[in-house]
Each structure stands twice: as structure tokens, then as C-alpha cells.
NUGULO-707881 format. One record per residue (C-alpha): x, z, y; residue in three letters. Coordinates in steps of 0.25 Angstrom, whole numbers, plus 5000, padded with zeros to 4 digits. Each point is the difference from the previous one (the first is absolute). Example, Ala and Ser with C-alpha at 12.3 -4.5 7.8 and 13.67 -1.06 7.14 Angstrom:
<rs>
<r><xx>5049</xx><zz>5031</zz><yy>4982</yy><aa>ala</aa></r>
<r><xx>5006</xx><zz>4998</zz><yy>5014</yy><aa>ser</aa></r>
</rs>
This chain:
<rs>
<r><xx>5123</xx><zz>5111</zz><yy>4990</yy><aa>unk</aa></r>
<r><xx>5002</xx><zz>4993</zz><yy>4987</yy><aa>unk</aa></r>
<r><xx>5009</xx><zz>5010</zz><yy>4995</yy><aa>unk</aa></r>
<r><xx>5006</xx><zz>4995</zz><yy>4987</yy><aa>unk</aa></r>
<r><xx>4997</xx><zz>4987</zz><yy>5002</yy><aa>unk</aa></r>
<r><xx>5011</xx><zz>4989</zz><yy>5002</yy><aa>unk</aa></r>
<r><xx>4999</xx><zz>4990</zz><yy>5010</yy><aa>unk</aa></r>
<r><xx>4991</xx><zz>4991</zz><yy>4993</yy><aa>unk</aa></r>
<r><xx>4993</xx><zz>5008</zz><yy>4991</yy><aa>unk</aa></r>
<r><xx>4992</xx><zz>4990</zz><yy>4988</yy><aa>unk</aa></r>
<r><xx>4984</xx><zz>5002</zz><yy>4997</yy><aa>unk</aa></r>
<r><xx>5000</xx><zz>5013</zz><yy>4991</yy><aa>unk</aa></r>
<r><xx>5010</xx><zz>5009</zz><yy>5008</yy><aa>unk</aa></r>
<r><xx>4992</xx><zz>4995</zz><yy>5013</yy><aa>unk</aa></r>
<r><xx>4987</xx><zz>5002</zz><yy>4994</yy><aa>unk</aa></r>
<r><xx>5003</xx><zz>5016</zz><yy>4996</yy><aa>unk</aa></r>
<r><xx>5005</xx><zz>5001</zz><yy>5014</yy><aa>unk</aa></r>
<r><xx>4987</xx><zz>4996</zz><yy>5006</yy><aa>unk</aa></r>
<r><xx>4992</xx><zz>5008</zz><yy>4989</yy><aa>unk</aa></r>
<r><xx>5008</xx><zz>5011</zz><yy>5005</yy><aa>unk</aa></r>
<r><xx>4995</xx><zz>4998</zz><yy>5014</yy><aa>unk</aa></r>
<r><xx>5011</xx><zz>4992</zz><yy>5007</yy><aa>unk</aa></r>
<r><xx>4995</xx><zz>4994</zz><yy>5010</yy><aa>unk</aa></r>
<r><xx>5012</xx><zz>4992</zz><yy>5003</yy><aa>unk</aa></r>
<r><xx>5001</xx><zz>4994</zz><yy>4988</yy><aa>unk</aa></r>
<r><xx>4986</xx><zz>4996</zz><yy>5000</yy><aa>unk</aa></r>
<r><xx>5004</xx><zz>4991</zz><yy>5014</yy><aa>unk</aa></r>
<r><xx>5012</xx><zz>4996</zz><yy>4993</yy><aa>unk</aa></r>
<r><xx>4988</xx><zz>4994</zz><yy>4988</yy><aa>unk</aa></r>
<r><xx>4992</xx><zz>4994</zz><yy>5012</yy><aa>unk</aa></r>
<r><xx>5015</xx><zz>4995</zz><yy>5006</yy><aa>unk</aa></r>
<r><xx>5001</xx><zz>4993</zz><yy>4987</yy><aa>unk</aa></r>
<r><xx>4985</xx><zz>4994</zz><yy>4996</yy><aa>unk</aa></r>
<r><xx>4992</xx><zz>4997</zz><yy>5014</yy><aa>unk</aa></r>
<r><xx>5008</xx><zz>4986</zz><yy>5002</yy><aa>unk</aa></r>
<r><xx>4995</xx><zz>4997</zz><yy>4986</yy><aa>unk</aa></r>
<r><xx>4987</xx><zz>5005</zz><yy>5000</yy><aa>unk</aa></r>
<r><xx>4997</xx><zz>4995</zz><yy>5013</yy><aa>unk</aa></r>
<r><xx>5003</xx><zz>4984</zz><yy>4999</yy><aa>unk</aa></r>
<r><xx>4999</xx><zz>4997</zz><yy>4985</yy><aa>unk</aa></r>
<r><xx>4987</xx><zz>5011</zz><yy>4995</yy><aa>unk</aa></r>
<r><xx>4994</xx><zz>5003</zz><yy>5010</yy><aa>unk</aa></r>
<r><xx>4999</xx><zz>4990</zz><yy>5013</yy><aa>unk</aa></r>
<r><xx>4997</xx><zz>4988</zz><yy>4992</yy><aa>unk</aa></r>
<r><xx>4988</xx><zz>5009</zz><yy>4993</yy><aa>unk</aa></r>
<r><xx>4994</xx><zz>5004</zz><yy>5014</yy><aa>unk</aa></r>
<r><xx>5006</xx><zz>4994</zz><yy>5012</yy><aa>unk</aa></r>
<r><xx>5008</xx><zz>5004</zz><yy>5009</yy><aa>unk</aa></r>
<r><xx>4989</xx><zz>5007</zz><yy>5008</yy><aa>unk</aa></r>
<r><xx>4997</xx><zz>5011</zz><yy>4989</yy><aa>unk</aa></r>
<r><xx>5014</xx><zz>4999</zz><yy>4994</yy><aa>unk</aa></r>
<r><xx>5005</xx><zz>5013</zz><yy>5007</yy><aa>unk</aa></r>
<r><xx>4987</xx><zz>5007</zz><yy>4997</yy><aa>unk</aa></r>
<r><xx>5002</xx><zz>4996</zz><yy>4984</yy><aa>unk</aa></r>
<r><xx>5015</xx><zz>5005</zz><yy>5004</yy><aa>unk</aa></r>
<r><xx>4997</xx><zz>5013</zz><yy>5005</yy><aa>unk</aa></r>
<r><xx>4989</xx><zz>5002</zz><yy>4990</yy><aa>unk</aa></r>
<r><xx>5010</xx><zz>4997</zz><yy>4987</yy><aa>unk</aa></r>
<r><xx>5010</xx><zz>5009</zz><yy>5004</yy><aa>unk</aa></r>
<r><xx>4990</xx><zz>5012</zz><yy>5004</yy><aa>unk</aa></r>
<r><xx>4994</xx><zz>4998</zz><yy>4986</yy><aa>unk</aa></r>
<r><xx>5017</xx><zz>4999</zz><yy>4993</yy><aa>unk</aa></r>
<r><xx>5000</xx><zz>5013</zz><yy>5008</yy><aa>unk</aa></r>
<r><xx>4990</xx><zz>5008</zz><yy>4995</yy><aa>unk</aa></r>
<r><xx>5001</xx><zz>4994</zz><yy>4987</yy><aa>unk</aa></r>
<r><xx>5013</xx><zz>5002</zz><yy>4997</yy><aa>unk</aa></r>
<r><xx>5000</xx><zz>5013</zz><yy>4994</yy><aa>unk</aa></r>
<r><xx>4993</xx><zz>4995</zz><yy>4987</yy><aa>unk</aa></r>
<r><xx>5009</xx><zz>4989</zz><yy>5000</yy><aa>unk</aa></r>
<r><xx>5008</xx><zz>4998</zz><yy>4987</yy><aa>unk</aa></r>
<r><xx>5014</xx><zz>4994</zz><yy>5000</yy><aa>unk</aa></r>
<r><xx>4997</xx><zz>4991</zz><yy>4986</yy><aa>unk</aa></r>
<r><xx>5013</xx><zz>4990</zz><yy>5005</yy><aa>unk</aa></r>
<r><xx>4992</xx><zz>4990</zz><yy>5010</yy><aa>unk</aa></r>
<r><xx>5003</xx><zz>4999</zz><yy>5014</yy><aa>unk</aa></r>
<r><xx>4994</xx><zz>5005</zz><yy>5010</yy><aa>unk</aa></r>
<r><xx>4999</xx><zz>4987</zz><yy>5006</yy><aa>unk</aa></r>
<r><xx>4991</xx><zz>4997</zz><yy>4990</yy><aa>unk</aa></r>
<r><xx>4992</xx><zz>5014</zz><yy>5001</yy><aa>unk</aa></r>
<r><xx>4998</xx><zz>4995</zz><yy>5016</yy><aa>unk</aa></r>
<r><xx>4997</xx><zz>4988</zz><yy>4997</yy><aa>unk</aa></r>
<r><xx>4988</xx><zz>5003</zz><yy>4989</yy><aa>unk</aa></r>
<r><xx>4994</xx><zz>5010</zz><yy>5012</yy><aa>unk</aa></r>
<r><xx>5003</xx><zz>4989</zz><yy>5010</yy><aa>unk</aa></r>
<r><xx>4993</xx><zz>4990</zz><yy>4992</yy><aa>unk</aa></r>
<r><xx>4988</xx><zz>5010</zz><yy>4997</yy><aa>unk</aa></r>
<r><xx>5000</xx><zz>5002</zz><yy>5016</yy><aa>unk</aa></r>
<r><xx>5000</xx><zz>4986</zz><yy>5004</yy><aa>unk</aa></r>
<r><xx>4989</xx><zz>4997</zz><yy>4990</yy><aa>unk</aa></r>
<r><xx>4990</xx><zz>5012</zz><yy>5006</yy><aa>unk</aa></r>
<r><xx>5002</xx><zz>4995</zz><yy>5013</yy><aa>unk</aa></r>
<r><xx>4996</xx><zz>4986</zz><yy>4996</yy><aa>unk</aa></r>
<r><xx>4989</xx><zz>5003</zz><yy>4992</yy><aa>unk</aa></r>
<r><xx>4995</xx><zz>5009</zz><yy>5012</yy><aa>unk</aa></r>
<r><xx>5001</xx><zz>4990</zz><yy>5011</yy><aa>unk</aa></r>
<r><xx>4992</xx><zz>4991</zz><yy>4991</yy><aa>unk</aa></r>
<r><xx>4989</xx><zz>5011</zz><yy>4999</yy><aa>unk</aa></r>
<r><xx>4999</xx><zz>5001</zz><yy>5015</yy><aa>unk</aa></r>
<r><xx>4998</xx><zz>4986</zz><yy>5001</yy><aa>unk</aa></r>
<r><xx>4990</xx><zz>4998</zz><yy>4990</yy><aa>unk</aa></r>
<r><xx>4993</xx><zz>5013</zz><yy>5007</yy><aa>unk</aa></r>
<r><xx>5000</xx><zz>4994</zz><yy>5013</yy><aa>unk</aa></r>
<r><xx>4991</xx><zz>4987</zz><yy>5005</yy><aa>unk</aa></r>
<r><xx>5007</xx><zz>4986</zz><yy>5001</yy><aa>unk</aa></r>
<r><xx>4991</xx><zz>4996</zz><yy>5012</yy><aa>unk</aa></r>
<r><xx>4994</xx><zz>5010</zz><yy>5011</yy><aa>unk</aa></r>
<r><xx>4984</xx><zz>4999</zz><yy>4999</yy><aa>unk</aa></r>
<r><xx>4997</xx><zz>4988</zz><yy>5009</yy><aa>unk</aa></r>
<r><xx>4985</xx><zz>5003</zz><yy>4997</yy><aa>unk</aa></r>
<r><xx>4999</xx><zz>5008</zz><yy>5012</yy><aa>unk</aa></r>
<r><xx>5006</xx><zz>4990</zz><yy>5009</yy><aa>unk</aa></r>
<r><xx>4993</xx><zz>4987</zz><yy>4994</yy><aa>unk</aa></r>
<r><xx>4986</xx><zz>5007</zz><yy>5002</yy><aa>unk</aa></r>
<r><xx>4990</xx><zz>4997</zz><yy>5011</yy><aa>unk</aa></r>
<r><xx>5005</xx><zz>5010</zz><yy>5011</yy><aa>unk</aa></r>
<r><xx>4989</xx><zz>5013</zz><yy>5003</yy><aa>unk</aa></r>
<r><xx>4990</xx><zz>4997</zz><yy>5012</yy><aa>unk</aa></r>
<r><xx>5005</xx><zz>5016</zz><yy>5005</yy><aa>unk</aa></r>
<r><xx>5016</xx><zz>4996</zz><yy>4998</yy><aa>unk</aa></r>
<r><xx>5008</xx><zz>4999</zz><yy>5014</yy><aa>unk</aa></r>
<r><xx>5006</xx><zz>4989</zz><yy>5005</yy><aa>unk</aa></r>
<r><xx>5014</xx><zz>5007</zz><yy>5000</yy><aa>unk</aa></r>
<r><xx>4997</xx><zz>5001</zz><yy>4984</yy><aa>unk</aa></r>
<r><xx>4995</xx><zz>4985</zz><yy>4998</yy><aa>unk</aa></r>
<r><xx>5013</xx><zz>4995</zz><yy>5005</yy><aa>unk</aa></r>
<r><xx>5010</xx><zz>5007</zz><yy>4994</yy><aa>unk</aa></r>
<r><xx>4989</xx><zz>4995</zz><yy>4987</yy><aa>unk</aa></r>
<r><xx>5002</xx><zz>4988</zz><yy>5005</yy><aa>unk</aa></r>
<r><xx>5017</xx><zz>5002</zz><yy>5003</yy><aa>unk</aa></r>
<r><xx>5001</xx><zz>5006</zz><yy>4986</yy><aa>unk</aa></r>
<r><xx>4994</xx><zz>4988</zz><yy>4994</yy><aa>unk</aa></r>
<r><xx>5008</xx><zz>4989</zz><yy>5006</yy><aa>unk</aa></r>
<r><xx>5013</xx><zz>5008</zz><yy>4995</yy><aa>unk</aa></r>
<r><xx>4994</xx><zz>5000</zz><yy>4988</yy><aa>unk</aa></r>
<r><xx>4995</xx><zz>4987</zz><yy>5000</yy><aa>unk</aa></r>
<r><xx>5016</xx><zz>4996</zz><yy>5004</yy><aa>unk</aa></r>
<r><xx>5006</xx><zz>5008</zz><yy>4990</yy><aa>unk</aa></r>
<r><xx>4992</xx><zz>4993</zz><yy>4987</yy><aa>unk</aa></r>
<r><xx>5004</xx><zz>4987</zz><yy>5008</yy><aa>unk</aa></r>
<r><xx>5015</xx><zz>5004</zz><yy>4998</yy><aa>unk</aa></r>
<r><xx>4998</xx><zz>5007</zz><yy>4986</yy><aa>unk</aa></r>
<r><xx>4995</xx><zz>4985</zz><yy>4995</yy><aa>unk</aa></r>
<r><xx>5011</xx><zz>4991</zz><yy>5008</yy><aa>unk</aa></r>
<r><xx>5010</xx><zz>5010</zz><yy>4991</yy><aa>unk</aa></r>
<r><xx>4994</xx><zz>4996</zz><yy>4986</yy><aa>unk</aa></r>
<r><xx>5001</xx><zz>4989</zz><yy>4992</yy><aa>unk</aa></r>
<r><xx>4992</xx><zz>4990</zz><yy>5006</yy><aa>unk</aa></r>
<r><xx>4992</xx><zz>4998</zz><yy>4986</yy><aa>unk</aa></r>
<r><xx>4996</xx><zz>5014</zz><yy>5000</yy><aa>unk</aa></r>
<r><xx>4998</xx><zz>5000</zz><yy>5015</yy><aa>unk</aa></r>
<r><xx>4991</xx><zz>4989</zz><yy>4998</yy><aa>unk</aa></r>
<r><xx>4992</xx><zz>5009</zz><yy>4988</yy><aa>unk</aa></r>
<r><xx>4999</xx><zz>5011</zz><yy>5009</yy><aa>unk</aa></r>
<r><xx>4992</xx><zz>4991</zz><yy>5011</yy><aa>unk</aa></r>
<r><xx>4991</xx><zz>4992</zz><yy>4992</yy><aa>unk</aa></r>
<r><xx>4994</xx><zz>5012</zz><yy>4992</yy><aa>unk</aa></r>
<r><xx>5002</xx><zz>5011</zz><yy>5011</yy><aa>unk</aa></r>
<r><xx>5001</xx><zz>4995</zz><yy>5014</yy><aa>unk</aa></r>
<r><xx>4990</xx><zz>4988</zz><yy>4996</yy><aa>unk</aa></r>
<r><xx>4992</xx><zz>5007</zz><yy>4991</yy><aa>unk</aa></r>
<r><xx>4998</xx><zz>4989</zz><yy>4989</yy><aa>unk</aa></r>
<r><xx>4997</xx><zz>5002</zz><yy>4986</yy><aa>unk</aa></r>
<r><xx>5010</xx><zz>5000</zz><yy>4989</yy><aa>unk</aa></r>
<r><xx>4996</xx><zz>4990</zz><yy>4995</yy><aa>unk</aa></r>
<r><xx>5002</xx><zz>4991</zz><yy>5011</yy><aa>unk</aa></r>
<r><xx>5013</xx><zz>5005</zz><yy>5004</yy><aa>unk</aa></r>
<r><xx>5005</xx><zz>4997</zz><yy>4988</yy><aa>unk</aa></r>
<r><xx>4994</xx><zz>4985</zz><yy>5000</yy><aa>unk</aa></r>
<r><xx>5006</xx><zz>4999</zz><yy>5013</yy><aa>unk</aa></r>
<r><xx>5014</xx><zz>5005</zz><yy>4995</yy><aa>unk</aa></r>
<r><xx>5000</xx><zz>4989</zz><yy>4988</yy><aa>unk</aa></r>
<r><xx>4998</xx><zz>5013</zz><yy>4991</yy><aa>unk</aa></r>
<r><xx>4992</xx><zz>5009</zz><yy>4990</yy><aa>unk</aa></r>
<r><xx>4993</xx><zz>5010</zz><yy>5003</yy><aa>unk</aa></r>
<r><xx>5008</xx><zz>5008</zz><yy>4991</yy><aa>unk</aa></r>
<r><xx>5011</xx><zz>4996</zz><yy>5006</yy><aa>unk</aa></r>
<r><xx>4996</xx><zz>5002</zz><yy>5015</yy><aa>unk</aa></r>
<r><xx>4997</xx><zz>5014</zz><yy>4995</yy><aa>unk</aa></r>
<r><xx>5015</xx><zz>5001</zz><yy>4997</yy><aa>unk</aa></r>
<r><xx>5004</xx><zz>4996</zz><yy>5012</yy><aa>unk</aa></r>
<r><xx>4991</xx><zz>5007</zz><yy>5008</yy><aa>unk</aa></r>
<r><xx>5004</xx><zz>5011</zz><yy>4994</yy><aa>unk</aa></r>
<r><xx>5016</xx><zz>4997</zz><yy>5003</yy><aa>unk</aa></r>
<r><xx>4996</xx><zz>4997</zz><yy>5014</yy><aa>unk</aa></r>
<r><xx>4992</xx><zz>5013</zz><yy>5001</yy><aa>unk</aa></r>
<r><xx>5012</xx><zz>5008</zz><yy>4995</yy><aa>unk</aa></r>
<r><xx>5012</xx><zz>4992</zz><yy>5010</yy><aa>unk</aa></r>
<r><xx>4990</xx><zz>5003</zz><yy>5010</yy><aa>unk</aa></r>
<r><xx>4999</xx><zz>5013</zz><yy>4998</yy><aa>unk</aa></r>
<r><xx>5016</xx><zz>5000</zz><yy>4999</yy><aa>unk</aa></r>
<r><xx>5002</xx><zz>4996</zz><yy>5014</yy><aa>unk</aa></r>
<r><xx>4990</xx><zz>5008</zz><yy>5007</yy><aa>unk</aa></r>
<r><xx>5007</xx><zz>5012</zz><yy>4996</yy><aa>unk</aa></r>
<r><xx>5013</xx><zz>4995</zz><yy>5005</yy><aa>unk</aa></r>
<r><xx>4993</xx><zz>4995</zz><yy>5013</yy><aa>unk</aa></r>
</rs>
């Protein structure tokens, strides 16, 4: 119990009490801070897919940490905050390293090569079942761009034509077709991953 505590006690006298190893007055601190630190640091930062994770992360890290912690006049709001903030930012910058680690496309080599004389016929058709989905699925990845990049991505990809021609074609520079196949490249990309 919080013994020697009013009812509402302000940041110092709360902060000794948890340094003293109350543990009520630690949930008393989550009480005050998670509504906070939930909707205006750390949901925003994250989504509300990982925002409970950050939570739980924040306050383990306030827990532990609180010991060194020195009462200097500022909140403890703001304390939380800064570890919520620092929290939010290494589960951002890790998601982004996971996606950069992991391949865009599956390798179509495999599917688009001439099928081995010793493969089943089992294993040809679910080649050839594999593809068609595949096939489908870049259909619908395209319809959802805008239909200029759309339109890069099948002349230089899907038809094959040099850049040059695609960009004579588009009305553009090469330079510029660059750019946009580029863009294209990159929206692409984009929506295959939510697909």
C-alpha cells in the first residue's frame, strides 16, 4: 500500500514510492500515463497492430529503469513519453529492416523455366496452377496502380521493349521514363506486399 501517500499523490512523492518498491503505485503511474501514451505517442508511430507490444515494452523498460531515475522537476509523463517515443522508433526502424531483408517477389525463375523431361505430371500442374495465380495476381497488382505506371510497368517488363522506345511511346525522355519506371517499380512493389 502506499502508505504515506494521499489520495492523489503528485510525481515526486509517487516516484520515491515506486523507487521503494511499491508496486501499487507503479499501476497507479500506468493508471495515469497508458491512455496518453497509447493514442497520442505511440499508436500514431506504429499502428495499432504493434501499439500494445510498444506499450508493454515502454513500461517493462520505465520498470527496470526506474531506479536510476532522477526527480530533476519533469513529469513523469514526459519521462514515459521519451522511452515511448524511443520504443515506437526501434520497432519502426526494425520492421523496415525485415522488409528490406526479405524479397519483394518470390522467384518466378523456377516456374517460367522449361519444365524437367523427369518432373510428374502431379508437379507440372501445380507448376502450371502456381503460375496462372501468379499471372492473376500481377494482373490485379497493375489495375490497382495508376494507370501511367501501370502502363511503364507493361511496355518495359511485360513486353519487353527497350527504354528507349518506351519512352517514345509515352511521349517522354528517356531520363524521364527512368523516373517513372522507377515510381512504377516502387508502387508496385507497395501493393504486392499488402496483396
Amino acid at each position: 500500500m502506499r502508505d504515506g501517500m494521499g489520495p492523489d499523490p503528485g510525481d515526486e512523492e509517487l516516484l520515491r514510492a515506486i523507487q521503494g518498491g511499491d508496486g501499487e503505485s507503479f499501476g497507479l503511474l500506468y493508471d495515469r500515463t497508458r491512455r496518453f501514451l497509447l493514442s497520442c505517442i505511440i499508436r500514431p508511430r506504429v499502428g495499432p497492430a504493434d501499439a500494445e507490444d510498444v506499450l508493454a515494452e515502454t513500461y517493462h523498460t520505465a520498470f527496470t529503469e526506474v531506479g536510476s531515475f532522477e526527480w530533476r522537476g519533469i513529469s513523469l509523463l514526459h519521462w514515459l513519453s521519451a522511452i515511448a517515443r524511443r520504443k515506437s522508433q526501434e520497432r519502426v526502424r526494425k520492421a523496415l529492416r525485415r522488409d528490406a531483408r526479405e524479397p519483394a517477389f518470390p522467384d518466378l525463375a523456377a516456374l517460367f523455366d522449361a519444365p524437367d523431361s523427369a518432373s510428374t505430371k502431379e508437379a507440372e500442374m501445380i507448376r502450371e496452377e502456381t503460375l496462372r495465380n501468379l499471372k492473376k495476381r500481377v494482373a490485379g497488382t497493375l489495375e490497382s496502380l495508376h494507370p501511367r505506371y501501370a502502363e511503364v510497368l507493361r511496355l518495359r517488363l511485360l513486353e519487353s521493349l527497350p527504354r528507349v522506345d518506351c519512352a517514345s511511346r509515352l511521349g517522354v525522355t528517356p531520363a524521364t521514363f527512368d523516373v517513372l519506371l522507377y515510381r512504377a517499380t516502387r508502387a508496385f512493389a507497395k501493393r504486392w506486399r499488402e496483396a
